[in-house]
N, CA, C and O atoms as a GROMACS GRO file, in nm:
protein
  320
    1UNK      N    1 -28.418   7.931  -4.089
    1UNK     CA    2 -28.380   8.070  -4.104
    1UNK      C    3 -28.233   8.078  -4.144
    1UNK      O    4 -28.146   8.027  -4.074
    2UNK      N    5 -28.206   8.142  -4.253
    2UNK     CA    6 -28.072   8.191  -4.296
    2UNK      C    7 -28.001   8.234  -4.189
    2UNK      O    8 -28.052   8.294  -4.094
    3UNK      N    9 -27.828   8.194  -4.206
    3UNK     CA   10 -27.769   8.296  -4.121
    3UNK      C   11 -27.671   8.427  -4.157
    3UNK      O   12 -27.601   8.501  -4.088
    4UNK      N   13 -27.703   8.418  -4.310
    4UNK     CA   14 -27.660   8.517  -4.398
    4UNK      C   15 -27.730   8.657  -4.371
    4UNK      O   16 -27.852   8.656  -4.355
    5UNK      N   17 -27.651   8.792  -4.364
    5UNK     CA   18 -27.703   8.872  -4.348
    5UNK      C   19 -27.823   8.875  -4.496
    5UNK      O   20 -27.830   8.800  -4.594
    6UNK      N   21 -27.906   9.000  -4.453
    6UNK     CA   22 -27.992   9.030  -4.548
    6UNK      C   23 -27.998   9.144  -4.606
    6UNK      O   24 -28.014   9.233  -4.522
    7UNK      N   25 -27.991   9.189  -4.728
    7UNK     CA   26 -27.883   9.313  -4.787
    7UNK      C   27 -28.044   9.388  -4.846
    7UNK      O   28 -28.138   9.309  -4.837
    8UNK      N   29 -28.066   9.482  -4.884
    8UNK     CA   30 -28.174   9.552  -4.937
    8UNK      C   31 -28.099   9.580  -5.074
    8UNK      O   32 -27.979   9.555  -5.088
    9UNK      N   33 -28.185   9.639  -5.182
    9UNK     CA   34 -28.128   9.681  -5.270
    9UNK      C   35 -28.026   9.843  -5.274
    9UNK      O   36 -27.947   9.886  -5.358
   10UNK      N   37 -28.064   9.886  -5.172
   10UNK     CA   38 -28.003  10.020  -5.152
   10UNK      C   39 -27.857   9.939  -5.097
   10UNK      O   40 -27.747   9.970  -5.143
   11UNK      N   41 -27.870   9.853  -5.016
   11UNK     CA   42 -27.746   9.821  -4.982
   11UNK      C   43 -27.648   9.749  -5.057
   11UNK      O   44 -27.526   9.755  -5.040
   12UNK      N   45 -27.730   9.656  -5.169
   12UNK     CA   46 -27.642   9.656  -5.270
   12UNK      C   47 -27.614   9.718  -5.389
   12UNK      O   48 -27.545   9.664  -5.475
   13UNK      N   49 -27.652   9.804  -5.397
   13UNK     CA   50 -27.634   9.918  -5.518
   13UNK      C   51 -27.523   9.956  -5.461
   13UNK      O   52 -27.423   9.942  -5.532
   14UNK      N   53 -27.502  10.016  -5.314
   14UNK     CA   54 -27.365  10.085  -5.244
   14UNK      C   55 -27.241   9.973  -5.262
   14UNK      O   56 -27.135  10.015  -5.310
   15UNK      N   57 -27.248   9.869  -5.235
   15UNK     CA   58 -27.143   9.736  -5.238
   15UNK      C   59 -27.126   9.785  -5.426
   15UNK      O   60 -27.030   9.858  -5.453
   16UNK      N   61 -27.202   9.750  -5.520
   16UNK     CA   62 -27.170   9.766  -5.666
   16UNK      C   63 -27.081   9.889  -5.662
   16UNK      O   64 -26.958   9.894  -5.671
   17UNK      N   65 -27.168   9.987  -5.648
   17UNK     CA   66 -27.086  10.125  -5.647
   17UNK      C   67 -26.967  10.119  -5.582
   17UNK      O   68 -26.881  10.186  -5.640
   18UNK      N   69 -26.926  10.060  -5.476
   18UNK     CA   70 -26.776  10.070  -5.440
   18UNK      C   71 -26.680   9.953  -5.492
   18UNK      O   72 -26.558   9.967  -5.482
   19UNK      N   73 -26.732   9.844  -5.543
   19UNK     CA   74 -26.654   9.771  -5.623
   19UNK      C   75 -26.638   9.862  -5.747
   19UNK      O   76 -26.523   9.885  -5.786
   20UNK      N   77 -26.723   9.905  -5.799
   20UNK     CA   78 -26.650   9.993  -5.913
   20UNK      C   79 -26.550  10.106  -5.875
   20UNK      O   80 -26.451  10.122  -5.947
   21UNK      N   81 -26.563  10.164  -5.794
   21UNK     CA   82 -26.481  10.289  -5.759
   21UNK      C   83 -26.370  10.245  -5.763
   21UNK      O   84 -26.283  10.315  -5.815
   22UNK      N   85 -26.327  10.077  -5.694
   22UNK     CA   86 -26.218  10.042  -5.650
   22UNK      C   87 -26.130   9.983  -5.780
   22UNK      O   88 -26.009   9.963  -5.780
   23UNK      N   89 -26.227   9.958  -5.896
   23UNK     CA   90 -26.220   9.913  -6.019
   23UNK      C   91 -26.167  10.014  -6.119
   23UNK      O   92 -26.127   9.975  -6.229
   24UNK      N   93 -26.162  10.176  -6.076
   24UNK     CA   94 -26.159  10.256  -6.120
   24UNK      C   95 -26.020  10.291  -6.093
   24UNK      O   96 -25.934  10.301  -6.180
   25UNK      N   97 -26.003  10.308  -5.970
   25UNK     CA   98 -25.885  10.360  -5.906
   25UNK      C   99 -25.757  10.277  -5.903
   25UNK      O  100 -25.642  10.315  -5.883
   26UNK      N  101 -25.825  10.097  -5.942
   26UNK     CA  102 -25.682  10.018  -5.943
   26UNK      C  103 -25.547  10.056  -6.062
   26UNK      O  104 -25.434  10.056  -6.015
   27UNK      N  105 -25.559  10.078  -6.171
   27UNK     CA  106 -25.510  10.138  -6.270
   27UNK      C  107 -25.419  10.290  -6.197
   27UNK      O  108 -25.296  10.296  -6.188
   28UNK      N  109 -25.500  10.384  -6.159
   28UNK     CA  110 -25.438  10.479  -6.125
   28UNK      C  111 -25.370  10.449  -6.009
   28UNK      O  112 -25.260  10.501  -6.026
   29UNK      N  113 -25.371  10.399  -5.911
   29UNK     CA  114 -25.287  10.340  -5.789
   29UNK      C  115 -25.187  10.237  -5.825
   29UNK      O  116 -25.104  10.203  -5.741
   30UNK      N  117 -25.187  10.186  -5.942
   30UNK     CA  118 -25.075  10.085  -5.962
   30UNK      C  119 -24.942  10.198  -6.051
   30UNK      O  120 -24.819  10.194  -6.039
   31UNK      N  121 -25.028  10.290  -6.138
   31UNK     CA  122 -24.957  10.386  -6.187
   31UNK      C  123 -24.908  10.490  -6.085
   31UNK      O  124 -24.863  10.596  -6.129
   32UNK      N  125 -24.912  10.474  -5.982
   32UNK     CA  126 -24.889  10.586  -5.848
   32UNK      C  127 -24.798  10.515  -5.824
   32UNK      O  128 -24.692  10.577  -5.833
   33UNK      N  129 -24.783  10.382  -5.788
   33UNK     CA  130 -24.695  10.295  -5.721
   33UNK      C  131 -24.567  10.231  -5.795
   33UNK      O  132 -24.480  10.165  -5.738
   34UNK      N  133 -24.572  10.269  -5.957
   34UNK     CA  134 -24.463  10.212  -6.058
   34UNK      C  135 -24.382  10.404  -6.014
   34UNK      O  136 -24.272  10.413  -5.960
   35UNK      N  137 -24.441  10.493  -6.042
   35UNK     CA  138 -24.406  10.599  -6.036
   35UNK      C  139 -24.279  10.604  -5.904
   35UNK      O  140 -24.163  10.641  -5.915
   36UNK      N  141 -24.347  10.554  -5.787
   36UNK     CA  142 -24.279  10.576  -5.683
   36UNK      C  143 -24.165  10.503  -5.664
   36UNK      O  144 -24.070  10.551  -5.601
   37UNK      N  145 -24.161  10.358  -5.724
   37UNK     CA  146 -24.069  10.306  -5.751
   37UNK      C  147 -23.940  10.324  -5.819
   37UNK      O  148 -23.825  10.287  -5.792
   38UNK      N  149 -24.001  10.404  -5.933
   38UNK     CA  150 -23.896  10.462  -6.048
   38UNK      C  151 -23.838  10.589  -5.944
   38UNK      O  152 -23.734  10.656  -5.945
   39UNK      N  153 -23.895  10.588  -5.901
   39UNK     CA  154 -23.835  10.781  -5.837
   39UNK      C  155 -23.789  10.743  -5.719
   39UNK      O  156 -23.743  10.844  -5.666
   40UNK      N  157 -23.773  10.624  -5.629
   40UNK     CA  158 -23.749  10.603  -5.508
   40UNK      C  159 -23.560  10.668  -5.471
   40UNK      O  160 -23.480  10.618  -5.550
   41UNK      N  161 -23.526  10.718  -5.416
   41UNK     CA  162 -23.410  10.766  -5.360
   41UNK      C  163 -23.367  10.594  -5.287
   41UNK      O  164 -23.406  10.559  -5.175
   42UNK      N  165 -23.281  10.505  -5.383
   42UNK     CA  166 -23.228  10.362  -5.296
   42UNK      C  167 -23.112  10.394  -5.160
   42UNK      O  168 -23.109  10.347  -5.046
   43UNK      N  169 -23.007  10.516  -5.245
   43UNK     CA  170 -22.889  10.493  -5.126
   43UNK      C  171 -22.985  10.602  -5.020
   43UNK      O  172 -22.976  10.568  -4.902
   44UNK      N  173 -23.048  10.689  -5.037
   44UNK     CA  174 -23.091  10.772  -4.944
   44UNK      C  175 -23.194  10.660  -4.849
   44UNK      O  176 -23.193  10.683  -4.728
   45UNK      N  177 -23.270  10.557  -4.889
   45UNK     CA  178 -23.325  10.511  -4.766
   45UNK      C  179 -23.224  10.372  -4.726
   45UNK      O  180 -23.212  10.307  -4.622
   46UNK      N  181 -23.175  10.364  -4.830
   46UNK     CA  182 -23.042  10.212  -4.714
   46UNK      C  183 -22.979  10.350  -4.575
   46UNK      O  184 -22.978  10.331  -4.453
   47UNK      N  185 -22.945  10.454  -4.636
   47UNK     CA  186 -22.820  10.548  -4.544
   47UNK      C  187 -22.951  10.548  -4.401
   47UNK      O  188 -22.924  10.530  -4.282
   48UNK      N  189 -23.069  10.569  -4.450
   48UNK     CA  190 -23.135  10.664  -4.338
   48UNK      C  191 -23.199  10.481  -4.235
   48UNK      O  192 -23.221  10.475  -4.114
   49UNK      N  193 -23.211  10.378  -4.322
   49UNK     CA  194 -23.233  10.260  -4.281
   49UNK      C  195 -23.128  10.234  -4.159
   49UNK      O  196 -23.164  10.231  -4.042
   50UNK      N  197 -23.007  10.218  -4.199
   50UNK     CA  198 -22.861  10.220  -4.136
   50UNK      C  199 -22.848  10.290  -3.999
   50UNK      O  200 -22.798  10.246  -3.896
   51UNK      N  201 -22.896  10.388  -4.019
   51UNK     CA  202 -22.874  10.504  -3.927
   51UNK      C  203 -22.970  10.434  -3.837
   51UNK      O  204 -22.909  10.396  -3.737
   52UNK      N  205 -23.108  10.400  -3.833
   52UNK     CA  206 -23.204  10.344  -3.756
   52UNK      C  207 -23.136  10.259  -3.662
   52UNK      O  208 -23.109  10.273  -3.543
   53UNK      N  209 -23.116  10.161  -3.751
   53UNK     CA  210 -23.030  10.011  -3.711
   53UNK      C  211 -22.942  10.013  -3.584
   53UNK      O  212 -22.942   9.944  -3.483
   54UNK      N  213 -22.852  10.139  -3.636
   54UNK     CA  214 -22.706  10.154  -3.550
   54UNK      C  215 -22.821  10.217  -3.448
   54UNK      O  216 -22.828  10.141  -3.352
   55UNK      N  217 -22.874  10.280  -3.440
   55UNK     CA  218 -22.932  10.368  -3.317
   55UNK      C  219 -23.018  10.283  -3.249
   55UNK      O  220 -23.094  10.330  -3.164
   56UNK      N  221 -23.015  10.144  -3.281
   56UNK     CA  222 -23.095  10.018  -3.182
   56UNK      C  223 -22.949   9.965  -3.126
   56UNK      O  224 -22.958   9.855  -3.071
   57UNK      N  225 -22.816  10.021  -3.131
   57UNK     CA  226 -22.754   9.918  -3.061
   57UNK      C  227 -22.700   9.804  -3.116
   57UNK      O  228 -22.754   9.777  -3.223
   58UNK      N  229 -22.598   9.710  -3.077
   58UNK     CA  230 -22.603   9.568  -3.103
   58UNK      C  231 -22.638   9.505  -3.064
   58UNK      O  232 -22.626   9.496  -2.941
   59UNK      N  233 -22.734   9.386  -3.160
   59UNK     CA  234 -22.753   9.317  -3.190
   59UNK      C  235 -22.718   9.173  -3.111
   59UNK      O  236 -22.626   9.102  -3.153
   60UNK      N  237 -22.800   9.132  -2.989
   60UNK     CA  238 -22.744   9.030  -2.936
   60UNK      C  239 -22.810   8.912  -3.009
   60UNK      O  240 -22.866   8.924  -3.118
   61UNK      N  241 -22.800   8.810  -2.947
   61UNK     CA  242 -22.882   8.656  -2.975
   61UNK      C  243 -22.964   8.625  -2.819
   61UNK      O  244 -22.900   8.588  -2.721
   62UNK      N  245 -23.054   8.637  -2.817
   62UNK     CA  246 -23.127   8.571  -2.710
   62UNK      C  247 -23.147   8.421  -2.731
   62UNK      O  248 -23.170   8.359  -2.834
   63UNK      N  249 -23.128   8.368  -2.568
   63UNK     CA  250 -23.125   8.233  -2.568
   63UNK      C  251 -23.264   8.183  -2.586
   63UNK      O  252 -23.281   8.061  -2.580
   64UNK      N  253 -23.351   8.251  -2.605
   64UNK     CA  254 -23.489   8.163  -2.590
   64UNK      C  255 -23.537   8.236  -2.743
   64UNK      O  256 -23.657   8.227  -2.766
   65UNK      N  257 -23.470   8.292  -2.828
   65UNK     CA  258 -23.490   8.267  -2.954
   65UNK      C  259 -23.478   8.128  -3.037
   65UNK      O  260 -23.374   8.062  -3.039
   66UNK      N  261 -23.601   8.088  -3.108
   66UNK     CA  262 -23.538   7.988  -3.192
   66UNK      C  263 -23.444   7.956  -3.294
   66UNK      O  264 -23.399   7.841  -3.300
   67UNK      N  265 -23.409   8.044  -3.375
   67UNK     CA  266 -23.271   8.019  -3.442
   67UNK      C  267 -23.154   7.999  -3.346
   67UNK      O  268 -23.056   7.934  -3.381
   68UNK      N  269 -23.163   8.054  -3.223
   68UNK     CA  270 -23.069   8.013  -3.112
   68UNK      C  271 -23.075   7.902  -3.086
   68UNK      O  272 -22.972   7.842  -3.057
   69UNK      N  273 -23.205   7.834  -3.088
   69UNK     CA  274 -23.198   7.693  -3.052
   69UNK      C  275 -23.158   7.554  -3.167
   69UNK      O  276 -23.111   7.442  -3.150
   70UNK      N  277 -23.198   7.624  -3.274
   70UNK     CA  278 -23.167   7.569  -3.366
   70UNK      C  279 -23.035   7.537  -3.424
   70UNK      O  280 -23.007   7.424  -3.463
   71UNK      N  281 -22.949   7.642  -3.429
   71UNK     CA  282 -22.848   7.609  -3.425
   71UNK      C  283 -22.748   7.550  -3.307
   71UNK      O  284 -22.627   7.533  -3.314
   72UNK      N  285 -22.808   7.533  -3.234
   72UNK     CA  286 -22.719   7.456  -3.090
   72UNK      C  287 -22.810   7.276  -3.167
   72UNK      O  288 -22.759   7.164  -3.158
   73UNK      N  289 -22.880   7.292  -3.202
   73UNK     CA  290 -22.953   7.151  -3.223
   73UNK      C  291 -22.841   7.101  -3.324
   73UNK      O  292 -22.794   6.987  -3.324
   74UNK      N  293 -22.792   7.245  -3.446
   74UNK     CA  294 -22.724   7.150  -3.545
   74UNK      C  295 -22.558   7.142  -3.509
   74UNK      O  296 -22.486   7.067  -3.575
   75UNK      N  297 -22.508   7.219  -3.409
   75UNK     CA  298 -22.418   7.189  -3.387
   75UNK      C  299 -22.385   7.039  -3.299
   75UNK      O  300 -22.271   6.992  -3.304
   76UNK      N  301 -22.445   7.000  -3.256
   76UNK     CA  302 -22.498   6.894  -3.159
   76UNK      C  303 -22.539   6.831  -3.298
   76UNK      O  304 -22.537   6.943  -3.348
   77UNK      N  305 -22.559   6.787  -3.357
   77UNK     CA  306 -22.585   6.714  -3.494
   77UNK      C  307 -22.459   6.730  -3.520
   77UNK      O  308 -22.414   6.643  -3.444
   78UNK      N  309 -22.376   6.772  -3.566
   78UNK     CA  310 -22.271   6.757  -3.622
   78UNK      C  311 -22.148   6.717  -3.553
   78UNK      O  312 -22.041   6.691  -3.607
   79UNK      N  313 -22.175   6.715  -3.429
   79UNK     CA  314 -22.060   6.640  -3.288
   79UNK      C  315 -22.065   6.495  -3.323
   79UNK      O  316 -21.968   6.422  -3.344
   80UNK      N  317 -22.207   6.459  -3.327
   80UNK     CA  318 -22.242   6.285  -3.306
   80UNK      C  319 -22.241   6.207  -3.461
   80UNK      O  320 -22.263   6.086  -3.469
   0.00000   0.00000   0.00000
């Protein structure tokens, strides 16, 4: 016995039909997405990015981060 599902033809007519839809719409969604690009406001989302940032505070280093550890590994490499 297969362990592949078992599809009817109604059920793959619906799978065809939505590969096309999606076949349809890629063109217009890539043209949605060049659009948004061209029109994007850059300093308006770095300013409003910024603003986020600062409103988390600074920025510590936790010791049980790995770039924390990593660099204690290469400083310790570079002693010996």
């Amino acid at each position: 016995m297969s362990s592949y599902p078992v599809h009817d033809d109604s059920a793959s007519a619906a799978l065809r039909e939505r590969v096309e839809q999606w076949r349809r719409a890629e063109p217009v969604l890539r043209g949605q997405r060049v659009r948004d690009i061209r029109n994007a406001d850059t300093q308006a989302s770095v300013a409003w990015f910024d603003g986020v940032f600062r409103s988390l505070g600074p920025a510590t280093a936790r010791r049980d981060h790995g770039l924390v550890e990593q660099q204690r590994l290469f400083a310790k490499l570079r002693r010996q």
